[in-house]
ZASE-126387 format. One record per atom (N, C-alpha, C, O, CB): residue in one letter; x, y, z. Coordinates in steps of 0.05 Angstrom, whole numbers, plus 5000, padded with zeros to 4 digits. Glycine has a CB too. Example, Ala and Ser with C-alpha at 12.3 -4.5 7.8 and 13.67 -1.06 7.14 Angstrom:
<recs>
A526448865156A524649105156A526449345156A528549345169A522649115181S525749555142S527349795143S525850015157S526850235161S528249885114
</recs>
This chain:
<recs>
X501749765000X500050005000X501750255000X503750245015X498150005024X501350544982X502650704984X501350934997X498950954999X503450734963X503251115007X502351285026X501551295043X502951225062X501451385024X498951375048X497251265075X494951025075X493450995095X495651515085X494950895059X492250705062X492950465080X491250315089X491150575032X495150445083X495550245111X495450375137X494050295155X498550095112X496750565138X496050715169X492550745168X491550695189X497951105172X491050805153X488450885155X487050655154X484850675164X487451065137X488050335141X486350145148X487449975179X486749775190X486249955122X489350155186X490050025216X488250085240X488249965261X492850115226X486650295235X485250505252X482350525250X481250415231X486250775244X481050655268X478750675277X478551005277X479051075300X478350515303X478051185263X478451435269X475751585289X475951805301X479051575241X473451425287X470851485298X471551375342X470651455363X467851235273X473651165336X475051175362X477051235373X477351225398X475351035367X478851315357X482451425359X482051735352X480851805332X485151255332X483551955375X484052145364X486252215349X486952455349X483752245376X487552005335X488952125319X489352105296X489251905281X490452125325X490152475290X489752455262X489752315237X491452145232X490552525258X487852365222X486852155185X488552155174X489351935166X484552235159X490552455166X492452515157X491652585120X493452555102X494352275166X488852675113X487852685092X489452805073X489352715050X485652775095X490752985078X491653225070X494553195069X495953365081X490753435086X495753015056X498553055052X500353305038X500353365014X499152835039X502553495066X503553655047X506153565031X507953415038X503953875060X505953685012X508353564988X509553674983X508353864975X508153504964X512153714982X514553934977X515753774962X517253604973X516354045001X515553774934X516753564916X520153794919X520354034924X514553504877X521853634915X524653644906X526153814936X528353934935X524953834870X524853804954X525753854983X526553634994X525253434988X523853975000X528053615005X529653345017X529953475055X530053715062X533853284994X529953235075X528953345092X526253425106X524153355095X529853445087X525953575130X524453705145X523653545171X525453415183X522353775129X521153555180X522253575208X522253295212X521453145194X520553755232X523053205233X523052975248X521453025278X521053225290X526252895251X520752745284X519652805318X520352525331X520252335316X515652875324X520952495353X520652245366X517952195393X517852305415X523652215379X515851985383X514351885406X514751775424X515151545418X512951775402X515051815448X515851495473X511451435464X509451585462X517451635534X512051165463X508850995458X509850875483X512050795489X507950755425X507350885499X507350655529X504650545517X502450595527X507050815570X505450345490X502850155475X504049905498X505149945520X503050055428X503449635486X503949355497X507049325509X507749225530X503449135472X508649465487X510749545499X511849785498X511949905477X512149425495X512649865514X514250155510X516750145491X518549975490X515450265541X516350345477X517650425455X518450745437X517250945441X516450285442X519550735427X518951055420X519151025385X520150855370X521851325436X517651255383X516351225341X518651435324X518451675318X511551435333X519951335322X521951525305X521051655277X522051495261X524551365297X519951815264X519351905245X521152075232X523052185245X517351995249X520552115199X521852205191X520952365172X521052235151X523152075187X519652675165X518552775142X519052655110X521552625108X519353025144X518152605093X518452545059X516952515056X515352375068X519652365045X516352725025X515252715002X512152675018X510752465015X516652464980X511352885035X508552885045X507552745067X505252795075X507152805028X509552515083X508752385106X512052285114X514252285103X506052125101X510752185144X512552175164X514251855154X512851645155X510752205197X516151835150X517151545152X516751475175X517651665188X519751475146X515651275194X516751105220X518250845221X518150665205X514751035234X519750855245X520550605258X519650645280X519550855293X523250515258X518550365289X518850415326X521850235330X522650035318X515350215352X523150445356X524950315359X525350365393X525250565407X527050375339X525950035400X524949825421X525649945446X524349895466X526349515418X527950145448X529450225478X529350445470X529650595489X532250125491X529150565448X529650855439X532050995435X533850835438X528650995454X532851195430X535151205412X537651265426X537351385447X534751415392X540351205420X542451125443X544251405437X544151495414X544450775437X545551515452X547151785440X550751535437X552651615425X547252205474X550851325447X553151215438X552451075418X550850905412X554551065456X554651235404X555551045375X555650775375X554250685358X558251095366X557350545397X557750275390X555650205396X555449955396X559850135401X552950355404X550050245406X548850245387X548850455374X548550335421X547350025379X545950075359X542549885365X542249655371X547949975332X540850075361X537750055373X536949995346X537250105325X536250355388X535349695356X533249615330X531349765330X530149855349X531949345328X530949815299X528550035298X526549825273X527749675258X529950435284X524049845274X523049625263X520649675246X518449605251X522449455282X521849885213X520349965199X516550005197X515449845183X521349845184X515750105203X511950145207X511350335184X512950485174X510450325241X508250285179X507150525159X507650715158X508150825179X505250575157X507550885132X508651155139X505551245147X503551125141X510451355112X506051535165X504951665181X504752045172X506352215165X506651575206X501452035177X501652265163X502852505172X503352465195X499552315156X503752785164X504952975175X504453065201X505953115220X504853135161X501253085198X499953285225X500053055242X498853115263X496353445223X501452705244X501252635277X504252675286X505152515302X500052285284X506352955272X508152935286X507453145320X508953175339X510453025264X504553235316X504153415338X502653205345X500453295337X503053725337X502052945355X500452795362X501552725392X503752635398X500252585341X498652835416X500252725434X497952635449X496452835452X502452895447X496852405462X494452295473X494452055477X496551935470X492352325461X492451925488X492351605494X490851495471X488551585469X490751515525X491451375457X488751185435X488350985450X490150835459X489651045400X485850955454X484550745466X484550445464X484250325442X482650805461X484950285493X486050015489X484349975467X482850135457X485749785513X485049675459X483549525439X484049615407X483949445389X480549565446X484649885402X485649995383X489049895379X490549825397X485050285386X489549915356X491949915343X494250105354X494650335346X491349955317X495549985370X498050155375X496750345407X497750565411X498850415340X494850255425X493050285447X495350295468X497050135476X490750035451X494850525474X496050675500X497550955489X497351085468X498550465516X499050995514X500151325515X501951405502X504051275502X500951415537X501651695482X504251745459X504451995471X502552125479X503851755420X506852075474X508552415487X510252425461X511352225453X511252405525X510252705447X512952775444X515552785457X515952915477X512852935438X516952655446X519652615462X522452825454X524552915464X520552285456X521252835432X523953015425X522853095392X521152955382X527752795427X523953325376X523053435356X524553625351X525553785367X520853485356X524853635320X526853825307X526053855285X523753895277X529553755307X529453845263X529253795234X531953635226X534153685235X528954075217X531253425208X533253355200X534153345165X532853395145X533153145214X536253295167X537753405139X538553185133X539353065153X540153625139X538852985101X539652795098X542052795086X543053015085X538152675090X543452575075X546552655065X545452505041X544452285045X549952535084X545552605013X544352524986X541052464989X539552585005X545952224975X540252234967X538052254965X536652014983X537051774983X537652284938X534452215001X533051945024X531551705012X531051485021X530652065046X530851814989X529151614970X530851294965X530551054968X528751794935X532651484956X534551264943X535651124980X535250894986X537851464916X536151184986X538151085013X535850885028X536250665039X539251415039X532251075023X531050805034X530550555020X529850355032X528650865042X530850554999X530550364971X533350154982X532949934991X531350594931X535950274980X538850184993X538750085013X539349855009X540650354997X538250125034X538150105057X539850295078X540550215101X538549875058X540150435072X542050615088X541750855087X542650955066X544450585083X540451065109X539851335107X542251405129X542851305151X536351445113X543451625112X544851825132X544252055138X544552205119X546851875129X543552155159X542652405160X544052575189X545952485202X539452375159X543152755193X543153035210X541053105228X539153185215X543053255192X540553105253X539153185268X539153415286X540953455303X539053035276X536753615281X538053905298X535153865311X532953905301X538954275277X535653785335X532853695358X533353865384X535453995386X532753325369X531953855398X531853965430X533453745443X535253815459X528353985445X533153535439X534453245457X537553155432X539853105439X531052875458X536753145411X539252895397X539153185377X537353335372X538152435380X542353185368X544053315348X545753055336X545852815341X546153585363X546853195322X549153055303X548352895290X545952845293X551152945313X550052735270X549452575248X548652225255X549352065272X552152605230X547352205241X545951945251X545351705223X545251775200X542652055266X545151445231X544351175207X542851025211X543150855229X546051005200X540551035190X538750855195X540350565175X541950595156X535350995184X539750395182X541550135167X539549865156X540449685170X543949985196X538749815150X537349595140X538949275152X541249205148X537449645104X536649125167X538048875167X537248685144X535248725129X537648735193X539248465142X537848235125X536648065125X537847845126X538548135117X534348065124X531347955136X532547645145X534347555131X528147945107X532047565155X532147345161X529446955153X527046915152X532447475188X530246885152X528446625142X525746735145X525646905163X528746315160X524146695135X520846755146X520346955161X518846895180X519646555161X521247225161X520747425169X519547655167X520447855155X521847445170X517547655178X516147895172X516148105169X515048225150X515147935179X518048275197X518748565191X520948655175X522748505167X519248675213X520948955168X523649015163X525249095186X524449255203X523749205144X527149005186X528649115215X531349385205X533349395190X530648745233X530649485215X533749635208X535149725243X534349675266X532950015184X536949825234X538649955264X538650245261X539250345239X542149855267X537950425289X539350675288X541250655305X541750525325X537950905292X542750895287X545050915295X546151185301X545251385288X546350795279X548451205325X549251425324X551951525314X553951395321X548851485343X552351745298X555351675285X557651785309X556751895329X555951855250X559751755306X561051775320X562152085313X563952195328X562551545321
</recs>
């Protein structure tokens, strides 16, 4: 599914307050913009790493959340992209719903990529720039290699040194 029709068939919007995301903005040939991080206290606690492109948020949730040491590296575990307006998303969605329990902004900025993010998510390897309230400096999302019968995509963030 492209864009949003998987986040919107994951959801209940007549029970979840958060945003449909109808309205994708598009800044074709802009590379970048903002980023936010969620701590989710869903089934498990986690935090939603997003990433602005081409009209919606990329996510990973990733499992402990993000490490400022470099030789750490936090699985982050590719999810639908997410539309722009839930980078101000902050409330409980209701048990029983998809992704049910408490989301805080955790941290939020902008980030800057190094070449093209398109191509790097296609590759597996985004490098980018973070200018946040909590995390600065340069950072890598990494793609793992799926393993036998595996469902997710897994990648790693990373912090550069």
């Amino acid at each position: 599914m492209a864009g949003l029709e998987q986040y919107q068939a994951k959801r209940d919007f007549r029970k979840t307050a958060e945003p449909a995301g109808k309205v994708p903005r598009h800044r074709p040939g802009e590379a970048g913009g903002i980023y936010v991080i969620q701590k989710h206290a869903a089934t498990r606690l986690h935090y939603d790493f997003r990433l602005e492109h081409d009209g919606v948020l990329w996510s990973w949730a990733v499992t402990r959340g993000p490490s400022l040491d470099p030789h750490e590296k936090r699985l982050a575990v590719h999810v639908e992209d997410h539309p722009i307006d839930y980078a101000s998303f902050e409330g409980t969605i209701p048990k029983g719903e998809y992704g049910g329990g408490s989301v805080i902004v955790w941290d939020d900025g902008r980030w800057i990529p190094e070449g093209d993010p398109a191509q790097g998510m296609k590759k597996g390897h985004i490098s980018f720039e973070l200018e946040g309230y909590k995390l600065h400096g340069r950072w890598h999302l990494v793609r793992l290699k799926p393993r036998r019968g595996e469902k997710r995509d897994n990648w790693l963030l990373i912090k550069s040194d």
